[in-house]
mmCIF entry with sequence, helices, sheets and N, C-alpha, C, O atoms, coordinates in Angstrom:
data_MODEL
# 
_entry.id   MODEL 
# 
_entity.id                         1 
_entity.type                       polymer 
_entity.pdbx_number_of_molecules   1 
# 
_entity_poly.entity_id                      1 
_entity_poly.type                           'polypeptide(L)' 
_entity_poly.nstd_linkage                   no 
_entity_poly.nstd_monomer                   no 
_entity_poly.pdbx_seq_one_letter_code       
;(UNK)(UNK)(UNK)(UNK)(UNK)(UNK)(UNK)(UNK)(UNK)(UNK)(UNK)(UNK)(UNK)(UNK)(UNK)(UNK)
(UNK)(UNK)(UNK)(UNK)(UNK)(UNK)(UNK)(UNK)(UNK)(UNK)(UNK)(UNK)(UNK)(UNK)(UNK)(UNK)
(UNK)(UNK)(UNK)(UNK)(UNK)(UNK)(UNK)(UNK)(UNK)(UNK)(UNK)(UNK)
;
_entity_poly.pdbx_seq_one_letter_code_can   XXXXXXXXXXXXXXXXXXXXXXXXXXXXXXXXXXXXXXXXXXXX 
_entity_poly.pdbx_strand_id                 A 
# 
loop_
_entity_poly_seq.entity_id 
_entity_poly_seq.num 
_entity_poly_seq.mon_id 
_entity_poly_seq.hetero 
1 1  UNK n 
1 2  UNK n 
1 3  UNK n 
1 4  UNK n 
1 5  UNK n 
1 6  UNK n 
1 7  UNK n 
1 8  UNK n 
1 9  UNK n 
1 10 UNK n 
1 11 UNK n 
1 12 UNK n 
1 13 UNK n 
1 14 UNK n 
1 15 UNK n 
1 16 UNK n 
1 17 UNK n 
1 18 UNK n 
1 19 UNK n 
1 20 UNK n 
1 21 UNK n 
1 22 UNK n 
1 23 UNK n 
1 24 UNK n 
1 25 UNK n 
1 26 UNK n 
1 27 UNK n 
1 28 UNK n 
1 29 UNK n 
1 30 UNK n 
1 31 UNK n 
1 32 UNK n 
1 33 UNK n 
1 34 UNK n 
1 35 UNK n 
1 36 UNK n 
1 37 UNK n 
1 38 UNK n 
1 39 UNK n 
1 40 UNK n 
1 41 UNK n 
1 42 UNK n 
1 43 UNK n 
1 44 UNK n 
# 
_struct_asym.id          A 
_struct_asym.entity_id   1 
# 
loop_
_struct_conf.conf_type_id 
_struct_conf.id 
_struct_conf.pdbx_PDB_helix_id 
_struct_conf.beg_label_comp_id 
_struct_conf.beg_label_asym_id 
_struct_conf.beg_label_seq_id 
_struct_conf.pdbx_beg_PDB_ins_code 
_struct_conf.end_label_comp_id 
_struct_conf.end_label_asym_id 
_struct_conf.end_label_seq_id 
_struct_conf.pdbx_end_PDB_ins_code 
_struct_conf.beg_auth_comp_id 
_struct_conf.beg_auth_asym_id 
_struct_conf.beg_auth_seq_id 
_struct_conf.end_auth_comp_id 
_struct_conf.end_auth_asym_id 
_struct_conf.end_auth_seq_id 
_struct_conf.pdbx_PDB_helix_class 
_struct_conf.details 
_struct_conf.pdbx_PDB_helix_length 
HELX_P HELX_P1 AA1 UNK A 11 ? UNK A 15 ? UNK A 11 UNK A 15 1 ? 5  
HELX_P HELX_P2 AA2 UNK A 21 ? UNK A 39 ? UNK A 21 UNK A 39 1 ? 19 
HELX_P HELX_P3 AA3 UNK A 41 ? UNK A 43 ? UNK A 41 UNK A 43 5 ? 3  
# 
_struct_conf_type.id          HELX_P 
_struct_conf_type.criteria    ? 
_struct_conf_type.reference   ? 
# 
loop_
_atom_site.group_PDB 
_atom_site.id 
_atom_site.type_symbol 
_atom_site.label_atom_id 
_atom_site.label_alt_id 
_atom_site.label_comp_id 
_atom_site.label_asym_id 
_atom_site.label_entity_id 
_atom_site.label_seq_id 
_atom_site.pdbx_PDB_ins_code 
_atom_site.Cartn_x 
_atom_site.Cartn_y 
_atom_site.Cartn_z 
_atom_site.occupancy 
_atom_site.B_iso_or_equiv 
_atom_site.pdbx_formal_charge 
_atom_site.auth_seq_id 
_atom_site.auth_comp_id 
_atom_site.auth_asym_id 
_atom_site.auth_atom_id 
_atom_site.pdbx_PDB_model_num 
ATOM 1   N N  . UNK A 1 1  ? 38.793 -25.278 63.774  1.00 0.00 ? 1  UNK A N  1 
ATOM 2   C CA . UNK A 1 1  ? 40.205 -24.995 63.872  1.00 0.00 ? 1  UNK A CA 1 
ATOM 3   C C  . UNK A 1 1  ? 40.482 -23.607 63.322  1.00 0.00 ? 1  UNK A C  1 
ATOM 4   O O  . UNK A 1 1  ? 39.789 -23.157 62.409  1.00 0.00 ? 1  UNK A O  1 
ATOM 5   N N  . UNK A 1 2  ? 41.847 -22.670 64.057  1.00 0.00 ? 2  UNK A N  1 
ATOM 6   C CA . UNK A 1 2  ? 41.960 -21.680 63.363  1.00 0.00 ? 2  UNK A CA 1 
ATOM 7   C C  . UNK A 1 2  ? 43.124 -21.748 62.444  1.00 0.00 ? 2  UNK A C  1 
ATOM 8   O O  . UNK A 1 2  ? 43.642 -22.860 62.344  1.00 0.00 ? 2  UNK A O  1 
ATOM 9   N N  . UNK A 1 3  ? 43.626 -20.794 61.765  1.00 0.00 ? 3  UNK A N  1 
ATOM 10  C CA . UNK A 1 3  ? 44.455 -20.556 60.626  1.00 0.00 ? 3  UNK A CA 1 
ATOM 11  C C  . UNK A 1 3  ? 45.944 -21.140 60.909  1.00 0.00 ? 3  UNK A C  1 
ATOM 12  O O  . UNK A 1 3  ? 46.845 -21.269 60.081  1.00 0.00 ? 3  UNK A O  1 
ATOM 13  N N  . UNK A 1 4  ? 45.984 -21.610 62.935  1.00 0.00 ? 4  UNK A N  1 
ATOM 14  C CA . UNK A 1 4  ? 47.193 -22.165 63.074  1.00 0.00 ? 4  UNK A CA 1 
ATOM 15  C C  . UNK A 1 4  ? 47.277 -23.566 63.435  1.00 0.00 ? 4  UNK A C  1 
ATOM 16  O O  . UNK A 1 4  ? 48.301 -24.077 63.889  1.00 0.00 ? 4  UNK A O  1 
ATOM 17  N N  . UNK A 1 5  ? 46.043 -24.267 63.199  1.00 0.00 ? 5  UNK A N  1 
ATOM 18  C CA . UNK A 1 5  ? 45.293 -25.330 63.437  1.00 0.00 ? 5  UNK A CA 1 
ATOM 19  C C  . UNK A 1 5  ? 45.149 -25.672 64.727  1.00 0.00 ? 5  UNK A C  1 
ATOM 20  O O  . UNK A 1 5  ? 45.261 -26.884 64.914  1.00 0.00 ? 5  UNK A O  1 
ATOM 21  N N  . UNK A 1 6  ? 44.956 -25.078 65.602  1.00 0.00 ? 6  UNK A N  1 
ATOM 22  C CA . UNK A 1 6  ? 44.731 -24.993 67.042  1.00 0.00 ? 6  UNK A CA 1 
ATOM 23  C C  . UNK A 1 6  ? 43.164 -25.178 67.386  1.00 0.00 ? 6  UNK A C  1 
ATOM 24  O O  . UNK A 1 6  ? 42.559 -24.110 67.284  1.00 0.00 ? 6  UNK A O  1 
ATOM 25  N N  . UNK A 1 7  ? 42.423 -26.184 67.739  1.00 0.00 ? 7  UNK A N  1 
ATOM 26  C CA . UNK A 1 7  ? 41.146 -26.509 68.012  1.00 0.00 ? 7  UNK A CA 1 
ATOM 27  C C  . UNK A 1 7  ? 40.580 -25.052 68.496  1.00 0.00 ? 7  UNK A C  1 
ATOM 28  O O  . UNK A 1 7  ? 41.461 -24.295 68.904  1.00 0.00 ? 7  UNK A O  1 
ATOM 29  N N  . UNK A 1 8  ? 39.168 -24.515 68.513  1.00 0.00 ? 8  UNK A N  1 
ATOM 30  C CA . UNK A 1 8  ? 38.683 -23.047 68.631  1.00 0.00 ? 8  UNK A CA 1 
ATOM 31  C C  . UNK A 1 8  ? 37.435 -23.766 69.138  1.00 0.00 ? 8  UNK A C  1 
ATOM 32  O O  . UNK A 1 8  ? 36.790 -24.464 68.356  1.00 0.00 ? 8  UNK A O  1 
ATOM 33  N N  . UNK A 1 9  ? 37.005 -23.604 70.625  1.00 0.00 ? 9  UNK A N  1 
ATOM 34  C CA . UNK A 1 9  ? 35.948 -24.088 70.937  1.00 0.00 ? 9  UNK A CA 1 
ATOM 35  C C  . UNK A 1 9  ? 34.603 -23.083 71.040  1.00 0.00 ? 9  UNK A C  1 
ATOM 36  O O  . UNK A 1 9  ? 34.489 -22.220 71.910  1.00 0.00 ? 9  UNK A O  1 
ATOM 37  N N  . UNK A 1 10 ? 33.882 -23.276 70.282  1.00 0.00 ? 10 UNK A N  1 
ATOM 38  C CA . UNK A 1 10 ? 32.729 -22.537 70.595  1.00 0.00 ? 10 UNK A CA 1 
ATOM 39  C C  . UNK A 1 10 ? 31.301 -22.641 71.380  1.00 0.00 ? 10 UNK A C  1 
ATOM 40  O O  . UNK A 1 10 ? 30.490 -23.504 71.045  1.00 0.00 ? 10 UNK A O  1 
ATOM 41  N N  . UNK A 1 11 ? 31.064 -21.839 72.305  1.00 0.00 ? 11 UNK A N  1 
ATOM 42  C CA . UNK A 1 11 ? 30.136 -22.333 73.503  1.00 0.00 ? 11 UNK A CA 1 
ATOM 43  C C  . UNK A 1 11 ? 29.198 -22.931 72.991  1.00 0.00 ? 11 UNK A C  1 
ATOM 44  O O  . UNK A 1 11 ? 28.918 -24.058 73.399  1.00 0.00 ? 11 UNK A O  1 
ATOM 45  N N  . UNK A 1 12 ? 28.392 -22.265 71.854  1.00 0.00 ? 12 UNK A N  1 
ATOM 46  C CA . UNK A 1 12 ? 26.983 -23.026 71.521  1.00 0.00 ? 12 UNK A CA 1 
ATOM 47  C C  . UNK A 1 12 ? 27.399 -23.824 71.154  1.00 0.00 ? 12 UNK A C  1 
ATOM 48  O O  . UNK A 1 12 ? 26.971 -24.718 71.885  1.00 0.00 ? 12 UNK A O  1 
ATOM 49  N N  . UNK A 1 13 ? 28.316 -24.459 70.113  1.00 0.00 ? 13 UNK A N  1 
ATOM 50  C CA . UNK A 1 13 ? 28.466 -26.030 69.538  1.00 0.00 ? 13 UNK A CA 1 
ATOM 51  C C  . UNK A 1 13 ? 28.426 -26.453 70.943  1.00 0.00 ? 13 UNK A C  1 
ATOM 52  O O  . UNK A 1 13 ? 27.335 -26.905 71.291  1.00 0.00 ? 13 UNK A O  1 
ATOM 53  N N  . UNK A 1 14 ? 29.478 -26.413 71.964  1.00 0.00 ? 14 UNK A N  1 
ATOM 54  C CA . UNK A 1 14 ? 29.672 -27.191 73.059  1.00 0.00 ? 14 UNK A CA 1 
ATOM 55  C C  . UNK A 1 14 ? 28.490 -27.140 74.017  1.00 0.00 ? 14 UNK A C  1 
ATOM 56  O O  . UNK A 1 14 ? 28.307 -28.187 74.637  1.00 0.00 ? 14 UNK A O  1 
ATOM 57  N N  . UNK A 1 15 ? 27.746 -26.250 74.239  1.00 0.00 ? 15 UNK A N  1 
ATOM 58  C CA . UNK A 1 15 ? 25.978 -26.802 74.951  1.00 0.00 ? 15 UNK A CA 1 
ATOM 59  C C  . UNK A 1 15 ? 25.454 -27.598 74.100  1.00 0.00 ? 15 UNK A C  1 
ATOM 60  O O  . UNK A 1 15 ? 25.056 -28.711 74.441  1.00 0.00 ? 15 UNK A O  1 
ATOM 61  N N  . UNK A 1 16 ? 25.376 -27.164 72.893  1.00 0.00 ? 16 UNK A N  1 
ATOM 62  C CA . UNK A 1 16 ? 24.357 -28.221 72.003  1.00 0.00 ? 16 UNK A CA 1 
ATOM 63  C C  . UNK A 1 16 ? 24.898 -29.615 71.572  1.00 0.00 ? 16 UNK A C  1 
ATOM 64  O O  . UNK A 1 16 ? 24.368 -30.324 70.716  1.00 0.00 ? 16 UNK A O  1 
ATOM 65  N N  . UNK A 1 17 ? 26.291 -29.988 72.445  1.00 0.00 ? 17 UNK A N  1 
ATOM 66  C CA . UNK A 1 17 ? 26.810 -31.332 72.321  1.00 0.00 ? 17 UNK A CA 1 
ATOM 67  C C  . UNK A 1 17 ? 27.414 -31.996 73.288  1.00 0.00 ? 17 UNK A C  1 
ATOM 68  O O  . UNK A 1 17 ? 28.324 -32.824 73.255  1.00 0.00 ? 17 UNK A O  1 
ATOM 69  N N  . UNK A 1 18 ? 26.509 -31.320 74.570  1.00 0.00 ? 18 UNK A N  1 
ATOM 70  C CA . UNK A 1 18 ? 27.401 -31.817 75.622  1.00 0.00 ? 18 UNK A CA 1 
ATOM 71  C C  . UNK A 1 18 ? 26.414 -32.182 76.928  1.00 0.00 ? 18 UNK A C  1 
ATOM 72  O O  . UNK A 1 18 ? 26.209 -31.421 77.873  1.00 0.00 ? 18 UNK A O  1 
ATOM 73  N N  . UNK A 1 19 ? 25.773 -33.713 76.737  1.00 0.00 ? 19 UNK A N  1 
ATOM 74  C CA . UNK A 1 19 ? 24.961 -34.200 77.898  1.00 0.00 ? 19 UNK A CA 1 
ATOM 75  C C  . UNK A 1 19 ? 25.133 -34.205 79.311  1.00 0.00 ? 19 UNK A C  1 
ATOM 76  O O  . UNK A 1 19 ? 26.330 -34.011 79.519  1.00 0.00 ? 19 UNK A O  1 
ATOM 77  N N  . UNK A 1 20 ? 24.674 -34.300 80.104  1.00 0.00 ? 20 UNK A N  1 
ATOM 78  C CA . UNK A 1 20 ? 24.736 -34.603 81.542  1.00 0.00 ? 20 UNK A CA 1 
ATOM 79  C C  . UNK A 1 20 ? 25.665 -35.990 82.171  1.00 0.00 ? 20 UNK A C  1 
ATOM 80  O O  . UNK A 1 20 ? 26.421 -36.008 83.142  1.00 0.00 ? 20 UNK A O  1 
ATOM 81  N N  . UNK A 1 21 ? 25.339 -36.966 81.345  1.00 0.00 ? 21 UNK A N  1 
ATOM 82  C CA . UNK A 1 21 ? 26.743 -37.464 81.366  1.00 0.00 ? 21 UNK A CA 1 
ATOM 83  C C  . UNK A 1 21 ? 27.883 -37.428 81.172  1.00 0.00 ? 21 UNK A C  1 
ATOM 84  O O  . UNK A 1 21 ? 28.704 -38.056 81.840  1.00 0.00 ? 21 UNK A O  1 
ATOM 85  N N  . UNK A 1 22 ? 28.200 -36.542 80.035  1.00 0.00 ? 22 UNK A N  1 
ATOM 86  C CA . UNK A 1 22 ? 29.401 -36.102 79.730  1.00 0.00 ? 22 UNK A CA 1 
ATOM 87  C C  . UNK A 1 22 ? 30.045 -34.931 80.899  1.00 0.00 ? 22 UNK A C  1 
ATOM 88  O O  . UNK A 1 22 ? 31.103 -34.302 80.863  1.00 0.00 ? 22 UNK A O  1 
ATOM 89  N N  . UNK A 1 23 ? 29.164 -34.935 81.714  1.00 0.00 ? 23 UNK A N  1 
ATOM 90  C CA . UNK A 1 23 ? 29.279 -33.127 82.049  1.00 0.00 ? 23 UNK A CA 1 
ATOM 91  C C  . UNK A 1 23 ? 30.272 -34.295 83.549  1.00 0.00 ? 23 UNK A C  1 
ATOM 92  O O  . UNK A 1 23 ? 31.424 -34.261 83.982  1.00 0.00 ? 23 UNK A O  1 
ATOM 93  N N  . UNK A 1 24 ? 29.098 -35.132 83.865  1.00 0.00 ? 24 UNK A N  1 
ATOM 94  C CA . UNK A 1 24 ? 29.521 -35.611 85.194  1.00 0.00 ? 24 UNK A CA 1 
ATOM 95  C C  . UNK A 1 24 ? 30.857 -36.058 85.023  1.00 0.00 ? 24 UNK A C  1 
ATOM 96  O O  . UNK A 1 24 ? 31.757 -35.617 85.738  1.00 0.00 ? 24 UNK A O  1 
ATOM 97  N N  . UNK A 1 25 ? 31.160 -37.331 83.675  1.00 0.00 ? 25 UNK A N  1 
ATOM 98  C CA . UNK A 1 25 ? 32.730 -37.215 83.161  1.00 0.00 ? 25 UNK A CA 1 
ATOM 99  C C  . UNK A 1 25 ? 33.538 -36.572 83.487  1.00 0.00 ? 25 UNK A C  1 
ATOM 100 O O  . UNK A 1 25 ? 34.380 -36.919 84.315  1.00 0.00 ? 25 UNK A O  1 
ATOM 101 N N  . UNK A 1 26 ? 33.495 -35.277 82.830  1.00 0.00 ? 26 UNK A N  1 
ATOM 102 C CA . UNK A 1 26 ? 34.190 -33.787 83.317  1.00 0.00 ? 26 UNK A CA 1 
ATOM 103 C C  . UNK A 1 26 ? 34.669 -33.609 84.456  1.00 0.00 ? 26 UNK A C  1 
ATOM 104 O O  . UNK A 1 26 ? 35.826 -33.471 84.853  1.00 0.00 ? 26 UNK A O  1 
ATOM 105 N N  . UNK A 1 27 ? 33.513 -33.625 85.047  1.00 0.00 ? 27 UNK A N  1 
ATOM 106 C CA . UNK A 1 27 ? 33.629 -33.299 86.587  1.00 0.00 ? 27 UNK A CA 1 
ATOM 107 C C  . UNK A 1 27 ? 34.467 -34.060 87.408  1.00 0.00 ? 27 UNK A C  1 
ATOM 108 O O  . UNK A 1 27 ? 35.202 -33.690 88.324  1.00 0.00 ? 27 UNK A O  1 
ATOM 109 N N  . UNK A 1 28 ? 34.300 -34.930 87.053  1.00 0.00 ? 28 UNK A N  1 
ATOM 110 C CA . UNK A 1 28 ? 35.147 -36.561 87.839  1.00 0.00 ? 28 UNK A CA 1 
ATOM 111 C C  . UNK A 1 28 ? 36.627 -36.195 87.323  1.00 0.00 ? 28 UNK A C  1 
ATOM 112 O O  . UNK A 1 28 ? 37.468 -36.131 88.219  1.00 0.00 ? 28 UNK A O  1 
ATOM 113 N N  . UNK A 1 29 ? 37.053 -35.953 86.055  1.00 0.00 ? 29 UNK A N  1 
ATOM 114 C CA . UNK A 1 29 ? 38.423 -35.456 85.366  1.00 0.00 ? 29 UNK A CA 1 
ATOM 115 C C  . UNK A 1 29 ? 38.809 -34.819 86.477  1.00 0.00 ? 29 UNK A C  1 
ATOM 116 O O  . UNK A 1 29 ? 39.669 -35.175 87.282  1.00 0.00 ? 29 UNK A O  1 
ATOM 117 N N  . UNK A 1 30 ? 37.692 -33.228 86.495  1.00 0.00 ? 30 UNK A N  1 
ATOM 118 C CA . UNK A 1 30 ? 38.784 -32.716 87.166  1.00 0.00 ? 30 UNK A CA 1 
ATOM 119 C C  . UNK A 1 30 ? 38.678 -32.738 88.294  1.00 0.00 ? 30 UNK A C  1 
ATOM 120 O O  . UNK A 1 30 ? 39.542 -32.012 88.784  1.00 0.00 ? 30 UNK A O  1 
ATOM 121 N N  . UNK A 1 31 ? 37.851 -33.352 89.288  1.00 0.00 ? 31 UNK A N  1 
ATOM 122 C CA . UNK A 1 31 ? 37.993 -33.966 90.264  1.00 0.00 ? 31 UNK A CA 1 
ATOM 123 C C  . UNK A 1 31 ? 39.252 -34.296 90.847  1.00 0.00 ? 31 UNK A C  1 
ATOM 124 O O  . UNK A 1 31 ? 39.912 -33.760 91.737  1.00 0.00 ? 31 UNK A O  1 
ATOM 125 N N  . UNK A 1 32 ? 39.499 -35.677 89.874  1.00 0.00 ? 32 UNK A N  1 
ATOM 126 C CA . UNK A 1 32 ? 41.013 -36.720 90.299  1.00 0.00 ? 32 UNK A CA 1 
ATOM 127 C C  . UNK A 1 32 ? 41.897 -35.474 89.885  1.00 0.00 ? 32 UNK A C  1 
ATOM 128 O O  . UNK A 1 32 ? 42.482 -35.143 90.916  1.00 0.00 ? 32 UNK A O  1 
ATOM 129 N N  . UNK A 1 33 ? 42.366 -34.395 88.564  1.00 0.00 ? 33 UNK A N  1 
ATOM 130 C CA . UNK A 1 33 ? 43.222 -33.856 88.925  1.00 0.00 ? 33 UNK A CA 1 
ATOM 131 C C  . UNK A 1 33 ? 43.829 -33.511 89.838  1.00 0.00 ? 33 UNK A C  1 
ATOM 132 O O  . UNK A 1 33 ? 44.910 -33.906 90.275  1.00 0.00 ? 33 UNK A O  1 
ATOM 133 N N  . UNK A 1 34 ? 42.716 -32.252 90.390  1.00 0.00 ? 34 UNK A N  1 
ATOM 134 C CA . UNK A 1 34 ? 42.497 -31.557 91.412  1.00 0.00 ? 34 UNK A CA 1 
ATOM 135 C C  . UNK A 1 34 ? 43.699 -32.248 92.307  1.00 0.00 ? 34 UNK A C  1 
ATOM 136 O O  . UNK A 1 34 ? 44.850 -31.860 92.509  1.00 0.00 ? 34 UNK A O  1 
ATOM 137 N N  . UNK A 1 35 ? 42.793 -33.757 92.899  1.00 0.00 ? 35 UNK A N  1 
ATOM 138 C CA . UNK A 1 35 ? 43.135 -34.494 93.896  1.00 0.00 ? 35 UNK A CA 1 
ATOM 139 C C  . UNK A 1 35 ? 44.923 -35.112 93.820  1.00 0.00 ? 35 UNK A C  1 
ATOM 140 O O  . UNK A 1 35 ? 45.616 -35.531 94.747  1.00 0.00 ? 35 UNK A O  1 
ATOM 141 N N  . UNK A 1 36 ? 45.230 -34.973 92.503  1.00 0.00 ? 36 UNK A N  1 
ATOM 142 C CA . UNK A 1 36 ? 46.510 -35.656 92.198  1.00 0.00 ? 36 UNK A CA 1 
ATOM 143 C C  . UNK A 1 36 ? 47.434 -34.555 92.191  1.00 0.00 ? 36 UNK A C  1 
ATOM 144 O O  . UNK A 1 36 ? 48.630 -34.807 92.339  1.00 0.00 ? 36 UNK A O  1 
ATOM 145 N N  . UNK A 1 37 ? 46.974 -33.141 92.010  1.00 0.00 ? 37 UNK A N  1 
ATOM 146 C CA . UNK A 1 37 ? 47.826 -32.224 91.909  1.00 0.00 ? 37 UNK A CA 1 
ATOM 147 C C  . UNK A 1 37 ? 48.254 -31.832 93.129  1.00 0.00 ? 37 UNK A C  1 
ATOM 148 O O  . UNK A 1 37 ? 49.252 -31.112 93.139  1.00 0.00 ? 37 UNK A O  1 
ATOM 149 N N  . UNK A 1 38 ? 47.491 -32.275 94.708  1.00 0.00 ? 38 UNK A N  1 
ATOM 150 C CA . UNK A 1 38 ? 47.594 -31.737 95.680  1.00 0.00 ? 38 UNK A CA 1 
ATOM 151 C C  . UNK A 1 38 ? 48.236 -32.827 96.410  1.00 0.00 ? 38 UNK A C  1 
ATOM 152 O O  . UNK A 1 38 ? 48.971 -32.442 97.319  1.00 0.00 ? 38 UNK A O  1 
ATOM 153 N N  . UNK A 1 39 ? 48.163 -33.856 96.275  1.00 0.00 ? 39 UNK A N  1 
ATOM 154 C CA . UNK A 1 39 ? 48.941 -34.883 96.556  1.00 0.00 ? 39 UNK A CA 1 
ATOM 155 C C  . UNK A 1 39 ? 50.682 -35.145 96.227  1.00 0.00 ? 39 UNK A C  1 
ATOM 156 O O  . UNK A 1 39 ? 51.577 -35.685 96.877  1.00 0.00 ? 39 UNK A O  1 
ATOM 157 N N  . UNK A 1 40 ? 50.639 -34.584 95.115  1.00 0.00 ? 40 UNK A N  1 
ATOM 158 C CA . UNK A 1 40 ? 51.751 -34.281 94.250  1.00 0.00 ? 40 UNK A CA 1 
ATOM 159 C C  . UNK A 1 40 ? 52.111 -33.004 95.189  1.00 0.00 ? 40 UNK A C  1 
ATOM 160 O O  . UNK A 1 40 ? 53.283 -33.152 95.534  1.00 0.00 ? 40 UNK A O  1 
ATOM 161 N N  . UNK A 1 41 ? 51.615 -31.895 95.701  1.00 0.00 ? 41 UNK A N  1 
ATOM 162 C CA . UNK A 1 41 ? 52.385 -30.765 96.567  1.00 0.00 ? 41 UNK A CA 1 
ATOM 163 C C  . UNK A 1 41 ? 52.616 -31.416 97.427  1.00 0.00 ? 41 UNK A C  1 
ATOM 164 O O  . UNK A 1 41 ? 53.789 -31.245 97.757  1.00 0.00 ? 41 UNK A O  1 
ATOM 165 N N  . UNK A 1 42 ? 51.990 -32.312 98.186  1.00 0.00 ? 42 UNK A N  1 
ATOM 166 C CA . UNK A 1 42 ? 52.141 -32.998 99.594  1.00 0.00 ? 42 UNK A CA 1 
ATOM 167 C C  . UNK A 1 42 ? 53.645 -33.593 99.635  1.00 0.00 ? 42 UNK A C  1 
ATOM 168 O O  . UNK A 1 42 ? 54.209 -33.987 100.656 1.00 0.00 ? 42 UNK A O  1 
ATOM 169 N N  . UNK A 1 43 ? 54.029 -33.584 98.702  1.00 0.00 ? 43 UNK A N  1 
ATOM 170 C CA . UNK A 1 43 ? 55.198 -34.602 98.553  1.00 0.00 ? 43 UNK A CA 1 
ATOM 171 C C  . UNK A 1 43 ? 56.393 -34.168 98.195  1.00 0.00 ? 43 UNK A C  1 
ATOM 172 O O  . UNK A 1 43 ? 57.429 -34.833 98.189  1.00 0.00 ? 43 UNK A O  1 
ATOM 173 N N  . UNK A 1 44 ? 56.261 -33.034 97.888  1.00 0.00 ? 44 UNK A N  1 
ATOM 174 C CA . UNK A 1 44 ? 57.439 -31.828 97.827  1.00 0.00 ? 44 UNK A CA 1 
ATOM 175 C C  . UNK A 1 44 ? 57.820 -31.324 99.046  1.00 0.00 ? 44 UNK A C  1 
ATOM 176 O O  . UNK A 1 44 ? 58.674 -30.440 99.108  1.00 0.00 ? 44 UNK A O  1 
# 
């Protein structure tokens, strides 16, 4: 965290803690975003 307590992500912590499952997780997240955000324009 920094001095305004705002999480501060740093790359090496995050390679050295972040498996292939987690990654696919991710991916799937933003996947459905993606998919919900454009669906959501469709409808405007």
């Amino acid at each position: 965290m920094d001095a305004l307590g705002e999480v501060v992500l740093d790359a090496d912590i995050l390679a050295e803690s972040i498996d292939c499952e987690t990654l696919r997780t991710l991916r799937q997240c933003i996947i459905q975003a993606i998919v919900d955000i454009e669906q959501a324009e469709s409808y405007e």
